[in-house]
N, C-alpha and C positions, 0 to 999 in steps of 0.2 A: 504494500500500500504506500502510496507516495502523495506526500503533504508539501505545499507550498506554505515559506515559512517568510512573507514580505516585513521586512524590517525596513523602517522609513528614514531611519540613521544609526550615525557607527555606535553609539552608545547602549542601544536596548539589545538587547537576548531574549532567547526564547524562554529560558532559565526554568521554574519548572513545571511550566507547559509544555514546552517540547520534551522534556525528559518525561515525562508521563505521556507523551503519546510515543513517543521510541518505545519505551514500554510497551505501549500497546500493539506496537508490531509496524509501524508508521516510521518509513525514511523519508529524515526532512530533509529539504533542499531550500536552504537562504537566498532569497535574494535584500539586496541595502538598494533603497530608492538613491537616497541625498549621500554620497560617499564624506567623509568628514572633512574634506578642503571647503566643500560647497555649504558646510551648515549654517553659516550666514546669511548664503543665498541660495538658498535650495529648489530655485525653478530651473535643475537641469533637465537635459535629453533622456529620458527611463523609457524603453520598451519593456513591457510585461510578457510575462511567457503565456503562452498558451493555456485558457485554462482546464483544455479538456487534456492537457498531459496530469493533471495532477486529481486524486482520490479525495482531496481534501485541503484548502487553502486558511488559511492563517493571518489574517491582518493586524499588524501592533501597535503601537500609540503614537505619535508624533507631536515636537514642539508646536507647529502649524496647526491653521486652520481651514476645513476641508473647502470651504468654500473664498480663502482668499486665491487666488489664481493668479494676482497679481506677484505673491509673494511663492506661489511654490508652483507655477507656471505649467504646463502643459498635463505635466504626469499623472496629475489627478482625474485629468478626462481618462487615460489609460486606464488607472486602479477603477476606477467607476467600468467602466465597458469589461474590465476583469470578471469584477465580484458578478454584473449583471450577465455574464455568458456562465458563469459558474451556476446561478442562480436556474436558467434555462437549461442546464444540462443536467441537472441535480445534483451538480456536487457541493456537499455544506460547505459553508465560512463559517469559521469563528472569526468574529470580530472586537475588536479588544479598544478601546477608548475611542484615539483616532480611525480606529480601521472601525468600530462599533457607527460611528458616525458616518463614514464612509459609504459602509453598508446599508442603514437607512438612505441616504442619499441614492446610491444604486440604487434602490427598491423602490425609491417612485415617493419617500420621505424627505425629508431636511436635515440643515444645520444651522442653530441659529447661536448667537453669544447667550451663556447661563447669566439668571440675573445676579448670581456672586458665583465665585470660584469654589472648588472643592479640592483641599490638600491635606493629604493627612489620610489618617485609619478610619473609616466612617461603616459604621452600623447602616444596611438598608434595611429596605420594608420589601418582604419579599413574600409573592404569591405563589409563592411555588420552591421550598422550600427544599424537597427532595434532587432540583434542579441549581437552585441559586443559593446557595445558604445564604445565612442572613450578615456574615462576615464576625468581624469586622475586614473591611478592604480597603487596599490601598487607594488613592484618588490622587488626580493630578487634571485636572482640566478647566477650562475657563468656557467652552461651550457643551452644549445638550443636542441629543436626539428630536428630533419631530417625526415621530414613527410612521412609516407609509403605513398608506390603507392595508388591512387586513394582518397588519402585526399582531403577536401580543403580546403585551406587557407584562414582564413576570416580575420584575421587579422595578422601586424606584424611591427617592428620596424628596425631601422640598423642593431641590432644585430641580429635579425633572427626571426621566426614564435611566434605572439604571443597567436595565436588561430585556430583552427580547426577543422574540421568536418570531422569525418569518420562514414556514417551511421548515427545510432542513436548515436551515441555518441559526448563528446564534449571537447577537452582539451584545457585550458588556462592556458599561461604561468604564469600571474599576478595571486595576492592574492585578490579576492574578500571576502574572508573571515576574513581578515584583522583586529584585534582589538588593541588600545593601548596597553592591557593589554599583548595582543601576543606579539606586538614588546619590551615593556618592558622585557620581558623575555628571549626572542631572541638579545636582546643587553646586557643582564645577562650572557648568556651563551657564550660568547665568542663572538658576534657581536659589542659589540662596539673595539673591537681592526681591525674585517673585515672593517669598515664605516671607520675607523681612513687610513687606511691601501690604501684602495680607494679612497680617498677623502669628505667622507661624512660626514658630522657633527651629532655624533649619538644623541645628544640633541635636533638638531634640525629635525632629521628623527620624533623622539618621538613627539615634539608640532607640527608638518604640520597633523602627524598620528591626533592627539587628536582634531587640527582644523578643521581636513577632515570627521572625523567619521561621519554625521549628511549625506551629501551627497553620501559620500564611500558605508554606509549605504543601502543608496536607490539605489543605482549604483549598489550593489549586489544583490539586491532583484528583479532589471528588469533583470537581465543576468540570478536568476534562472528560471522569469517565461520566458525568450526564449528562454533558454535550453528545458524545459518542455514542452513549446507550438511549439515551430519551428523547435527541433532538434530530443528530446526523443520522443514524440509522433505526428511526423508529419506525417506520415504514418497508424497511427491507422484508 
């Protein structure tokens, strides 16, 4: 089984989302949208792969926003015509923050600015509990989903949808893939003056991250097998 694992910059991992789907018998094949010279300007040239070579695709989060174009230029019409041939051929997406928003967008939804940021470990409100636990999860975002017609809502918070189902597919707002090592970098690159900026203590996002791993962990490892068992192949 072969998973497409789209990374939108050099910084994130699959971390352990993709180790629980290697687990599951799933070789992934990475591709990086923005290579790390470009991550200031990241409207380069991306050709997407085909997405009927792949059993299953993987969308990750990104600094960006899905609908400025002006700032991450062409490749987003790509990832959209991706997810949307994925979608028509039956093969699931998980979609994971930025790729979660993406995927609404493909599917006939939106992206709009959230009206406050979400940073930090955040408890959801979730309908479906055997699919979505209720966390606590990581967050990093400054916009929200507008769910296309016929999604559903499994889970979500104040600020707006934290999760969904469309068909086989799956998008979450939060980071299950989450590692210290990620948010060290993400508070390298310009994150810790965002946490400063919002109210967040970016030292102590880093030790709650480093104290959570051990549970966060296994918290991602059941959302991939109910992605996999209740959402990607509940119709096989």
């Amino acid at each position: 089984m072969r998973a497409l694992v789209v990374l939108h910059e050099h910084v994130t991992e699959p971390g352990p989302v993709g180790d629980r789907l290697a687990e599951r018998g799933y070789e992934l094949t990475g591709v990086t949208v923005v290579p790390e010279a470009h991550h200031r300007a990241p409207g380069v040239d991306f050709t997407f792969p085909d997405a009927a070579d792949s059993d299953l695709i993987v969308s990750f989060g990104a600094p960006w926003s899905v609908y400025d174009e002006a700032a991450v230029g062409s490749w987003i019409s790509g990832e959209l015509g991706l997810l949307r041939e994925a979608h028509r051929l039956g093969i699931p997406v998980l979609g994971i923050c930025f790729g979660a928003q993406a995927l609404a967008a493909a599917l006939g939804g939106s992206v709009e600015a959230a009206p406050r940021p979400e940073i930090g470990w955040t408890a959801i409100m979730t309908n479906t509990p055997s699919v979505i636990p209720q966390g606590p999860w990581f967050q990093w975002h400054f916009d929200r989903c507008v769910l296309p017609p016929g999604a559903e809502e499994l889970a979500r918070t104040d600020v707006g949808p934290q999760a969904f189902r469309y068909g086989r597919s799956l998008g979450v707002q939060f980071h299950p893939e989450i590692t210290p090592r990620m948010v060290r970098d993400w508070l390298d690159l310009g994150g810790d003056e965002q946490c400063v900026r919002h109210g967040v203590d970016p030292r102590g996002l880093l030790a709650r991250t480093e104290a959570m791993e051990p549970a966060a962990h296994a918290r991602a490892r059941r959302l991939v097998d109910s992605f996999l068992d209740e959402v990607a192949h509940a119709t096989d």
